[in-house]
N, C-alpha and C positions, 0 to 999 in steps of 0.2 A: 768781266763785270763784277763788281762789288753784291755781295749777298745783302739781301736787305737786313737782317739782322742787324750786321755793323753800323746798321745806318741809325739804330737806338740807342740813345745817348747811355742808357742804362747798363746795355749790354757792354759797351764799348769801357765807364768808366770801371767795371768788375773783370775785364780783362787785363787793360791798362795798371791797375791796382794788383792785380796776383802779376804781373812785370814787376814791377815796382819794391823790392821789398829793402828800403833803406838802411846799411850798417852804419855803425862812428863811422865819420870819414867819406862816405860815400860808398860805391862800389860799381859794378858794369849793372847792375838793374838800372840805374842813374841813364848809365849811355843806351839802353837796350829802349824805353820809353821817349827820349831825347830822339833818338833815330824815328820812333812811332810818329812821333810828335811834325816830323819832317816829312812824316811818306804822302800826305794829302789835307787839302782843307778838311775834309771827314774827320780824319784821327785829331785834328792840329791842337782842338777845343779842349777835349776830355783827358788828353791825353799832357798837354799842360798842365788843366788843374788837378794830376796825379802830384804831377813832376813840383809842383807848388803845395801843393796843399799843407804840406809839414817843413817849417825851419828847421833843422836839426845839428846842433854842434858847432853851425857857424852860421854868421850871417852875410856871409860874403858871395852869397848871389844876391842882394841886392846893389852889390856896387858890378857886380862881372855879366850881369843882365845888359849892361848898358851896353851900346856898341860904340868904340872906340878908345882909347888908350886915352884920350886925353881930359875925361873926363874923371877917370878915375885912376886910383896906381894903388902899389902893393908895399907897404913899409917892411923893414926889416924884422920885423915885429911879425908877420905875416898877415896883419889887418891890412885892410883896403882902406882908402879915406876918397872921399872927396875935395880934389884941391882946387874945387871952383865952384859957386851957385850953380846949380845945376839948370837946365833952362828948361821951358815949358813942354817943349814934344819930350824932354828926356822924363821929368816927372809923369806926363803919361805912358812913359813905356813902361816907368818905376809902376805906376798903378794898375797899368793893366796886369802884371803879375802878383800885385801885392794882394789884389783882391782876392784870389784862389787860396792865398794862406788861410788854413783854418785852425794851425796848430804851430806855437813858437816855442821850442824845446832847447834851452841852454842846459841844461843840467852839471856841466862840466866849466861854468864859467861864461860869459860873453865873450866871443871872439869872433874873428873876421871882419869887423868892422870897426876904425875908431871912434872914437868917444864923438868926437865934434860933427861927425859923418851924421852917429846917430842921433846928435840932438837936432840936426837940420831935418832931418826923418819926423822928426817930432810935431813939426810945423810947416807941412804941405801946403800951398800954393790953393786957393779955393776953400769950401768950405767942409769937401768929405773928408775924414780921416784917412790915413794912408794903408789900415787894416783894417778896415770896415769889418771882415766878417771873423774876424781871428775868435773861436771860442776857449781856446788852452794856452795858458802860460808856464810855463817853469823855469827856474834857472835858480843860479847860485849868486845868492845878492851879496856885492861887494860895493861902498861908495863910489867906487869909479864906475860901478855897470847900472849905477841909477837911475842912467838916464831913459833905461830901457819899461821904468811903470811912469815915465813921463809920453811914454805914446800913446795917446788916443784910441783905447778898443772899446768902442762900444757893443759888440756884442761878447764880449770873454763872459764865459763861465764860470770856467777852473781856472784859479790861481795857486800853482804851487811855490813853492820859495824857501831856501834854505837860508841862513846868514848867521856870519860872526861878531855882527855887528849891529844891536837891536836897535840903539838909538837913531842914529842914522835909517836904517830901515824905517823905524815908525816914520820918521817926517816923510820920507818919501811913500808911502804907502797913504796918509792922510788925505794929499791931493791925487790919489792914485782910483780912490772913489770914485770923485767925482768924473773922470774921462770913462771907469768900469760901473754903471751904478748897476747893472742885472746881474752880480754875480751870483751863482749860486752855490759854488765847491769854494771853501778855504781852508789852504791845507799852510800850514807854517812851522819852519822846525827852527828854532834857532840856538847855536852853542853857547850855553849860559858860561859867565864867569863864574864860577862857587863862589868868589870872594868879596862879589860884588852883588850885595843883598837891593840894589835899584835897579837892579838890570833882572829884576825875575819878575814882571807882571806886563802885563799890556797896557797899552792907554786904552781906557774904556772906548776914546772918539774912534778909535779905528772899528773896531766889528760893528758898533753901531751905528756907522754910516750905513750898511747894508740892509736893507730889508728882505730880500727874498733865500735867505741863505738857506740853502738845505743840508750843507755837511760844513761843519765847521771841526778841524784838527790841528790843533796845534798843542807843542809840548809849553807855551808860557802860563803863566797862572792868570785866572780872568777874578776880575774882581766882582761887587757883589751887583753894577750897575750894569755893566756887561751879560753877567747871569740873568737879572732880568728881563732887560732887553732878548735874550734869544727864548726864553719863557715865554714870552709874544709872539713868537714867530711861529706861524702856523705849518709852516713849510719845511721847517728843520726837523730832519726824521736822524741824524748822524751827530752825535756828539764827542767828541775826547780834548782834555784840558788837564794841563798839572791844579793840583787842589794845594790852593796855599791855606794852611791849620787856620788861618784864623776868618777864612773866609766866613765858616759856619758859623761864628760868632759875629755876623756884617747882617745876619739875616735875622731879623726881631720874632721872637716866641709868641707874639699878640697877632702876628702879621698871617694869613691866609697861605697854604702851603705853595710855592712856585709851580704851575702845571705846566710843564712839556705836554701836550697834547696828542701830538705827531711822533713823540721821539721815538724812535726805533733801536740805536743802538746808542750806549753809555760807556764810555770808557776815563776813568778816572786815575791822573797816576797822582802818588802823594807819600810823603816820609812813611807814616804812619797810616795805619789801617783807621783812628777813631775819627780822623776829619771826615774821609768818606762815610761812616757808618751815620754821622751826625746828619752830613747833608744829604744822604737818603732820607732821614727823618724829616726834610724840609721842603721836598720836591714830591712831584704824584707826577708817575709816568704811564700813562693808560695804555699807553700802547706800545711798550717797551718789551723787544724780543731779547736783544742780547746787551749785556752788561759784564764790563771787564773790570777788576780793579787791578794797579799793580804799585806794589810799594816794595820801599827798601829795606822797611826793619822787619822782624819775625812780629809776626799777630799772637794773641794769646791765645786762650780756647775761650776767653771772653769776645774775645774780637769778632772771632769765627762765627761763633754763635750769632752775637747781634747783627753782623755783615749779612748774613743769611735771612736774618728777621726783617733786617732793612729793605731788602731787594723785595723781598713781601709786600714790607706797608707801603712801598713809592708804588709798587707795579701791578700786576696779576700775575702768580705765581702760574698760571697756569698757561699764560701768554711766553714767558721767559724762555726760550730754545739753547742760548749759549750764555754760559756761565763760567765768567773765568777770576780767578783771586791767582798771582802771580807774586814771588817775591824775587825780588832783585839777586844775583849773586854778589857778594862782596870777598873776596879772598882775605881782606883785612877786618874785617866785621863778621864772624864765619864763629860760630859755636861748636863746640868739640860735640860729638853726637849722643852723648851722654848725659850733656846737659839739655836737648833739645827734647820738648813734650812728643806726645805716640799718639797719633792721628788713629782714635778706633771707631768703632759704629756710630758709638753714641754722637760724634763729633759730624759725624756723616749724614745725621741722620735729616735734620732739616730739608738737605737736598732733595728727599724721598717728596717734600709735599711739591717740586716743581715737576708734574706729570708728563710734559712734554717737551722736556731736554732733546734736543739733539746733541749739545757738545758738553763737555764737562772738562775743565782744566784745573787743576786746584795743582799749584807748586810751592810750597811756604816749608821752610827751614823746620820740620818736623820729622821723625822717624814714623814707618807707616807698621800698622799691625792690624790686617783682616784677613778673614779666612774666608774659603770659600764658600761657604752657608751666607756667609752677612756679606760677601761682595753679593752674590745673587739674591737675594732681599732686600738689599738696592736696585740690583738693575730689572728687578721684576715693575718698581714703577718707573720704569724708563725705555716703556717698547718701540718707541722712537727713535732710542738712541744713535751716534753715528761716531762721536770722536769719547772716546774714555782715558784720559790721561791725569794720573793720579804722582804727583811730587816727579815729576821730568827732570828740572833741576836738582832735585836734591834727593832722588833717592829714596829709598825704605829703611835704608840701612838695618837689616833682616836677615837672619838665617834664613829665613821661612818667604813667606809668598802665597800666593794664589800659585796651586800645582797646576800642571799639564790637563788632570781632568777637570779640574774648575775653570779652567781659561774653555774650555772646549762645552761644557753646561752655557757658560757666558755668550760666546757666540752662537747657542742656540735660543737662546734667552730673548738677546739682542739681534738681530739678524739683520739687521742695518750699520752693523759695526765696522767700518771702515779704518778705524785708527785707533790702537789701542797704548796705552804704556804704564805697564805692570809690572812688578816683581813676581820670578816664577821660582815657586820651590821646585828644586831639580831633584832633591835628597831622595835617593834609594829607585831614582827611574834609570832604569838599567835596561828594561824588556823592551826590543824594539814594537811598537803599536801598530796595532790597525788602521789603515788611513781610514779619515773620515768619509772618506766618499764609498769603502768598504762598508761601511756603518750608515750608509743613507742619508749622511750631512750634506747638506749644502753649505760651503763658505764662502762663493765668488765675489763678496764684495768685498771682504780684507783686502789690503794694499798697504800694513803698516804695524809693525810690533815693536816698539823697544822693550825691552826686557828691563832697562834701568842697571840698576848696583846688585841684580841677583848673583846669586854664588854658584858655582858648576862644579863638579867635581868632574874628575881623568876618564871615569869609569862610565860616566851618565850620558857623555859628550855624542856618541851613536845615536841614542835612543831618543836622547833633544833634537836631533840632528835631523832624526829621520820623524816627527812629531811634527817639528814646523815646516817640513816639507809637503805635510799631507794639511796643513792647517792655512797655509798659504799659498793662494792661486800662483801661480808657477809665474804665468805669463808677466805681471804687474806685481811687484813686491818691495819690501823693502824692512831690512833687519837689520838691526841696529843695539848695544849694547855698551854700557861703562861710558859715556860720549861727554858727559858735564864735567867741569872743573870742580864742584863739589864734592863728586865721588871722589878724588884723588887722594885724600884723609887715610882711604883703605887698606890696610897691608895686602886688602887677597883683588888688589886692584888689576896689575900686573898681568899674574896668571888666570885672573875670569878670563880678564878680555882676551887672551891669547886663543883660550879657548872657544869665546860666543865668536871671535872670528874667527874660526876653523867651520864653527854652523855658520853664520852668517856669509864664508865662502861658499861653502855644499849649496846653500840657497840662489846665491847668484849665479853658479855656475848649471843649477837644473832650470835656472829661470831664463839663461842665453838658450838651453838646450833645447828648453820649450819654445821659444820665439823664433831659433832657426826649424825647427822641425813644423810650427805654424806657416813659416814663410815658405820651404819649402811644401806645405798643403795646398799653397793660396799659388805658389809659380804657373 
């Protein structure tokens, strides 16, 4: 006799689901649920809409659903097609599976079904759509796989979508609205031409068909009607958009500042640092936690300044948690590091008035120079802290650094510090040290150091060795050193790294030490 448990839908679809765990391609979880699905009328229900729930990589069970050969076949191609109207009980068989879809995942292109298969898909027999409950889209949009936002979802949520191909995508997306109008995710990447200055903005009609949008992402440039259109929307807490320079100058100086009201995070990418700093001057984000910018040319130390002023007047400095200013690497556009300005306190200092940081990322083609006094007169307003990463990309390019006992003041300072990446002066540590936990430290929440472009010497390589051994939880770790393509400028590039991975080995290998010697605690 069957246990009553089994007989709760609930229990049944969290079993069926840990069966279930779909790779590219398929795999035996496919047949292992497929069998469930067969052993009784009990399983037949939950155990289907596992086995349906997500499209993935192909769409060719909706032609291989069908029973018999003659309704459907397999081209040399390896899509299925349709080489006949399908007939009324075949459409119900189609539907009865199509409803369990709640997620259509192409990511790798449209396949397993042709073109003309899937516009007959498109226009169901009756008047409910053929994926009534489908909430997720993604794939890779080509004008031949068009036909696939020509299907009727009226419940999608998320739309994600990549293409090489904008103009064609916008027509197809315009009436794409109208079948999707609740969305609320739009995510869009698509590979700009450099050389074709009409192919880098949106048509305003498209996002503004939408009204409930709550994350809208995409790398095209929105223009200035677009912008205010999503200023309206109450529900949009997730922003990122390319800033085209002359947007800032679309929005009139008499005119009442744009409110995001909702907005929670910002993310702005743009040539130049001054577009963004402009149109922070134009917007008020009241409820803005995290704001990223990321551009391609080096910012001044005027930029820097005003970027930081900006994030101020749009937001509450005291609301802001992650703060990120990014610069592009460019190997062809890359200044010799002697021409590039020295990131020091003073330049640092504004960040001290946003009190409740958890992240700090700041990477901009600059040489860095702080010591350990004024790195912890930073992080003393930032007891919150969690991610500390200062020039990732590009280095310090430094003799010097935050030493061994300043990194160690730092994460007692911080004690939420999960991610760090700093330049460490190695110079003249030679004494193997005291572990911290000798010393009554606690550090179990580290899981992450890059050390960046510091310099090591033959002599120090023990005492480092045996430092970040006692500074990093054993179990969960990760060290890392010299890794950008920026650093590579360096004559003493070579031999650091030969050396940070000689520590960066001793690390992994007490870090398997400690996971076998846990596992076998727990055997």
């Amino acid at each position: 006799m069957m246990h009553r448990a089994l007989q709760i839908q609930e229990i049944l679809l969290n079993i069926f689901g840990h069966c279930h765990r779909p790779r590219d391609g398929g795999g035996d979880q496919l047949f292992d649920v497929a069998a469930l699905a067969r052993t009784c009328r009990v399983f037949k229900e939950p155990a289907l809409d596992v086995l349906w729930e997500k499209l993935y990589y192909t769409l060719s069970p909706l032609a291989r659903c069908l029973p018999g050969v003659e309704a459907s076949h397999k081209s040399s191609s390896g899509d299925y097609s349709f080489h006949r109207p399908l007939t009324r009980i075949e459409w119900d068989i189609l539907r009865s599976y199509t409803r369990r879809v709640r997620s259509i995942d192409m990511k790798e292109g449209v396949k397993g079904l042709s073109r003309t298969s899937l516009i007959s898909l498109s226009k169901p027999p009756g008047a409910e759509p053929l994926f009534s409950n489908v909430r997720y889209l993604r794939f890779q949009y080509t004008p031949e796989d068009k036909h696939l936002l020509l299907l009727p979802l009226p419940s999608l949520l998320v739309l994600d979508i990549q293409s090489d191909d904008q103009r064609s995508f916008e027509r197809s997306l315009k009436s794409f609205a109208k079948f999707s109008p609740n969305l609320t995710r739009l995510l869009i990447h698509l590979h700009h031409d450099e050389s074709n200055v009409d192919m880098d903005h949106v048509d305003p009609r498209i996002i503004c068909r939408w009204q409930n949008l709550q994350t809208v992402d995409c790398n095209m440039r929105l223009d200035v009607i677009t912008l205010v259109h999503l200023s309206r929307m109450p529900a949009l807490t997730c922003l990122s958009f390319t800033l085209r320079s002359t947007l800032p100058d679309q929005i009139s100086p008499s005119d009442p500042p744009l409110i995001f009201s909702n907005l929670d995070e910002l993310s702005l990418h743009s040539q130049l640092l001054d577009p963004i700093i402009r149109l922070l001057s134009q917007i008020r984000l009241p409820a803005i936690s995290d704001v990223s910018a990321f551009v391609e040319f080096r910012p001044s130390r005027r930029d820097l300044s005003s970027f930081l002023a900006g994030v101020q007047t749009s937001g509450s400095a005291h609301a802001v948690r992650t703060l990120w200013l990014v610069q592009d690497f460019d190997s062809y556009d890359t200044h010799v590091p002697e021409d590039r300005p020295v990131l020091v306190l003073e330049d640092l200092r504004p960040y001290m008035e946003f009190s409740n940081l958890r992240c700090i990322n700041l990477a901009i083609e600059w040489k860095v120079d702080l010591t350990d006094s004024e790195l912890l007169a930073l992080a003393s307003k930032w007891p919150h802290l969690e991610k500390l990463l200062i020039n990732t990309k590009w280095g310090w390019n430094t003799q010097g650094g935050i030493t061994p006992n300043g990194l160690l003041q730092l994460l007692q300072a911080c004690q939420l510090l999960t991610r760090i990446a700093l330049a460490i002066d190695t110079r003249g540590y030679t004494e193997i040290p005291p572990s911290p936990v000798s010393l009554g430290l606690t550090l179990a929440r580290l899981s992450f150091i890059n050390v960046l472009d510091s310099l090591i010497e033959e002599e120090c390589v023990p005492a480092i060795t045996a430092f970040f051994l006692g500074v990093l939880p054993r179990p969960k770790c990760y060290f890392t050193a010299w890794k950008e393509p920026a650093m590579g400028w360096n004559p003493n590039r070579d031999v650091c790294q030969t050396r940070w991975k000689h520590v960066c080995r001793q690390i992994k290998d007490a870090a398997t030490q400690s996971r076998g010697h846990d596992d076998q605690i727990h055997s």
